[in-house]
C-alpha positions as CSV (number, residue, x, y, z in Angstrom):
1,X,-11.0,-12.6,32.6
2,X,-7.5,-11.1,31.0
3,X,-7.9,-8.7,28.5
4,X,-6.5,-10.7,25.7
5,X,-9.2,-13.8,26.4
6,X,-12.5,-11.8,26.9
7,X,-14.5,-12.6,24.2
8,X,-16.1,-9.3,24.2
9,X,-12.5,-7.7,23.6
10,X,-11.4,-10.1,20.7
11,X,-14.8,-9.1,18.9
12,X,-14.1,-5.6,19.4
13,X,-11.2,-6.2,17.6
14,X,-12.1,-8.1,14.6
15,X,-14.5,-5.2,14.2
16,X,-11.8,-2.5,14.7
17,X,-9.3,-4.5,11.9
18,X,-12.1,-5.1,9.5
19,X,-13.1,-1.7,9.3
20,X,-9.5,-0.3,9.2
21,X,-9.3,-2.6,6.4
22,X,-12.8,-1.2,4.9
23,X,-11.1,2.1,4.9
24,X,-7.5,1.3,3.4
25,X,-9.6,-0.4,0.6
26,X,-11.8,2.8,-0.2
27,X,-10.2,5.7,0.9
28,X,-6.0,4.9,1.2
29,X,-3.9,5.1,4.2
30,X,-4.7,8.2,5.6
31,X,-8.2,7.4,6.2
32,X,-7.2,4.8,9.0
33,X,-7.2,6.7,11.8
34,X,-8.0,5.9,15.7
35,X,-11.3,8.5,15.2
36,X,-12.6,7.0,12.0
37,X,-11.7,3.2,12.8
38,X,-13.7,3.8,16.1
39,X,-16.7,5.5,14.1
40,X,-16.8,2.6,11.5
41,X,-16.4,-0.5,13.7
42,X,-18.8,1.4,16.3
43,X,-17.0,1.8,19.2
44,X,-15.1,4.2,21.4
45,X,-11.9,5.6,20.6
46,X,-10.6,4.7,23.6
47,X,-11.1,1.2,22.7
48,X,-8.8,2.0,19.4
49,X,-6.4,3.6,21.8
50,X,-6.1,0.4,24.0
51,X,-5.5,-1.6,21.2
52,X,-3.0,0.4,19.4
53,X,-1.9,3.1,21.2
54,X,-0.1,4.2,17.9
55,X,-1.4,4.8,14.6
56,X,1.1,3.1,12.8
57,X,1.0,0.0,15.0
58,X,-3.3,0.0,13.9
59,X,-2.1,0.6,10.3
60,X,0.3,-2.3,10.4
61,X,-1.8,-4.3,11.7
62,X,-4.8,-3.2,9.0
63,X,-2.3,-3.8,6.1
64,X,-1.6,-7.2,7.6
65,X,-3.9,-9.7,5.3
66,X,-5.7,-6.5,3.8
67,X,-6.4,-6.9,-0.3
68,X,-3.8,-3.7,-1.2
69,X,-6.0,-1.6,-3.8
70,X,-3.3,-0.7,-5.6
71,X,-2.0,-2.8,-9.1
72,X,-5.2,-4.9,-9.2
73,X,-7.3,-5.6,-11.8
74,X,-4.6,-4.8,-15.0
75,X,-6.6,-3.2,-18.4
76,X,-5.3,-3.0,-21.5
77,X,-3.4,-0.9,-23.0
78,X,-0.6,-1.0,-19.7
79,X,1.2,1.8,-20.4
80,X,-2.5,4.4,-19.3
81,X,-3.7,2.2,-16.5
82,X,0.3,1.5,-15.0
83,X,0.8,5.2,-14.9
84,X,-2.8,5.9,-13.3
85,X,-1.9,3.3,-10.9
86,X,1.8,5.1,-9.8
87,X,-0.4,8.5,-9.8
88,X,-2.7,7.1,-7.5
89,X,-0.1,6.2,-5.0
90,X,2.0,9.2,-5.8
91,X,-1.0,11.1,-4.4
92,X,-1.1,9.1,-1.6
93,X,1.7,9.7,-0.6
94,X,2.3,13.1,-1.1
95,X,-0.2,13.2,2.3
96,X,2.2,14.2,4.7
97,X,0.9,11.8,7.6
98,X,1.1,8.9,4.8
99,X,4.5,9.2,3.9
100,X,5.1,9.4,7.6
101,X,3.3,6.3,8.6
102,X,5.2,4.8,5.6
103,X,8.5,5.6,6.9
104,X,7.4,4.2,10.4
105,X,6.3,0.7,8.8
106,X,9.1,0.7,6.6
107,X,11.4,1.5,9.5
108,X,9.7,-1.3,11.8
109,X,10.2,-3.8,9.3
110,X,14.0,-3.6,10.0
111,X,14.1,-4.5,13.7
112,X,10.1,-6.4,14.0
113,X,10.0,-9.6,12.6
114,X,6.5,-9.1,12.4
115,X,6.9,-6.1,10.7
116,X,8.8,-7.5,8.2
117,X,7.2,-9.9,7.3
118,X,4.0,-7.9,6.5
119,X,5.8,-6.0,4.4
120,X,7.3,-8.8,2.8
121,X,3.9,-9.8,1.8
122,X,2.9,-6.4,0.9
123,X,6.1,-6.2,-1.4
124,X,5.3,-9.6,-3.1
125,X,1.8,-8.9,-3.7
126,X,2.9,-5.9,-5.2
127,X,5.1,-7.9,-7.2
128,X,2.7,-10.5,-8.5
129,X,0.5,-7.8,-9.6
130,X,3.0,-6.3,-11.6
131,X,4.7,-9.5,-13.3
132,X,1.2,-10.7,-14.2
133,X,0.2,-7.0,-15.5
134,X,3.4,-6.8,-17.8
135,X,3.3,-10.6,-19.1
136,X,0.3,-9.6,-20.4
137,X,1.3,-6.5,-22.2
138,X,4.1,-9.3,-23.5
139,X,2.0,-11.4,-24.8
140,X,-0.4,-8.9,-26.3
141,X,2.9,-7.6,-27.9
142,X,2.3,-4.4,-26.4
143,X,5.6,-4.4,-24.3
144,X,9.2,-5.6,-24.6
145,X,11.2,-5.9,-21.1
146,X,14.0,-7.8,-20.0
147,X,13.8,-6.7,-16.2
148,X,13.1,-9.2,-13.5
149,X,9.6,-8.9,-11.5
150,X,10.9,-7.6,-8.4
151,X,13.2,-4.9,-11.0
152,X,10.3,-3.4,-12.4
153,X,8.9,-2.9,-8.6
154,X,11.3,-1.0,-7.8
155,X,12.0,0.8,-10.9
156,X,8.3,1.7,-10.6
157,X,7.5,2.3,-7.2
158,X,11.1,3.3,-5.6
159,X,11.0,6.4,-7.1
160,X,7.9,7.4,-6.4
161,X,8.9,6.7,-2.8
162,X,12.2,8.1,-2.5
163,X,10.5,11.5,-4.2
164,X,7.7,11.2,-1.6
165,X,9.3,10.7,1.5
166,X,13.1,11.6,1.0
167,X,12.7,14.6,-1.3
168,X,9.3,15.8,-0.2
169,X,7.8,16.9,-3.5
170,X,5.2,15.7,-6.0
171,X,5.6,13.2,-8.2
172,X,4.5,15.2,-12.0
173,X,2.8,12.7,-14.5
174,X,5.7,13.6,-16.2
175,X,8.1,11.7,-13.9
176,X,5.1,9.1,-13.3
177,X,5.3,8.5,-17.9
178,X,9.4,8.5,-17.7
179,X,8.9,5.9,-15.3
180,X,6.8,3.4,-17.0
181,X,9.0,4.0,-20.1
182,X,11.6,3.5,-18.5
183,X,10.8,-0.6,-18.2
184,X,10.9,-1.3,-21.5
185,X,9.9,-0.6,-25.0
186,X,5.9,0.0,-25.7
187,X,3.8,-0.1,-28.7
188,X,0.6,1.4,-29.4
């Protein structure tokens, strides 16, 4: 029986993405790794291994239909809970091997179709969450903006990226507050 047919095999796997999945969800993307995915879905690292033999290929593939933890669930007032939100993945990625991985993904997205288009999704999830958040804070008159869903992404999150991964150093809750002011005018 080929690898890729044995029952046995595509059971171990379903086991190994839903607990890679378990683990993005509670604990962020440095907790996926080939020793804890094997712990939680109760198998052997080499099993991992054989699967992915690199991390960022079982990462991809974990972030691939996984519910993103991040910009879910918006609360009123916006302005606290967006900049919690941006600290949160600041400190993410201020993990070394996290910005790394998300360099990798980022990177394989530009040459793997299937790359890109999980990070499409990722992206437009992001988005949604975002455009639903701030028409909120619209309507509750809290917020005033002009800029286009997929504008306030990346005036939100670019940064936080680029000062991550390009200039290696933490994002302060200063920068994170200039950065949701920057998207508009807010009202207490």
């Amino acid at each position: 029986m080929s690898y890729s047919t044995d029952p046995r095999a595509a059971r171990s796997r379903e086991a190994m993405i839903a607990a890679a999945r378990r683990l993005l969800a509670e604990e962020g993307l440095d907790a996926v790794t080939h020793r804890r995915v094997a712990e939680e879905a109760g198998v052997g690292r080499a099993t991992v291994y054989r699967h992915w033999p690199r991390a960022d290929q079982l990462l991809l593939d974990a972030m691939g239909g996984a519910d993103l933890p991040l910009f879910k669930d918006p609360e009123a007032p916006l302005h606290p809970w967006l900049c919690r939100q941006l600290r949160r993945m600041a400190d993410e990625l201020a993990i070394p091997s996290v910005a790394a991985v998300s360099l990798t993904l980022a990177q394989s997205a530009l040459s793997d179709p299937e790359a890109a288009h999980r990070q499409d999704e990722s992206v437009r999830t992001i988005t949604d969450r975002l455009r639903a958040a701030v028409e909120s804070a619209v309507a509750a008159g809290e917020l005033t903006t002009d800029a286009e869903p997929a504008d306030l992404t990346a005036m939100l999150v670019g940064p936080i990226v680029y000062r991550a991964t390009a200039q290696r150093r933490p994002s302060s809750d200063a920068f994170i507050e200039r950065l949701v002011d920057s998207v508009g005018t807010w009202r207490s």
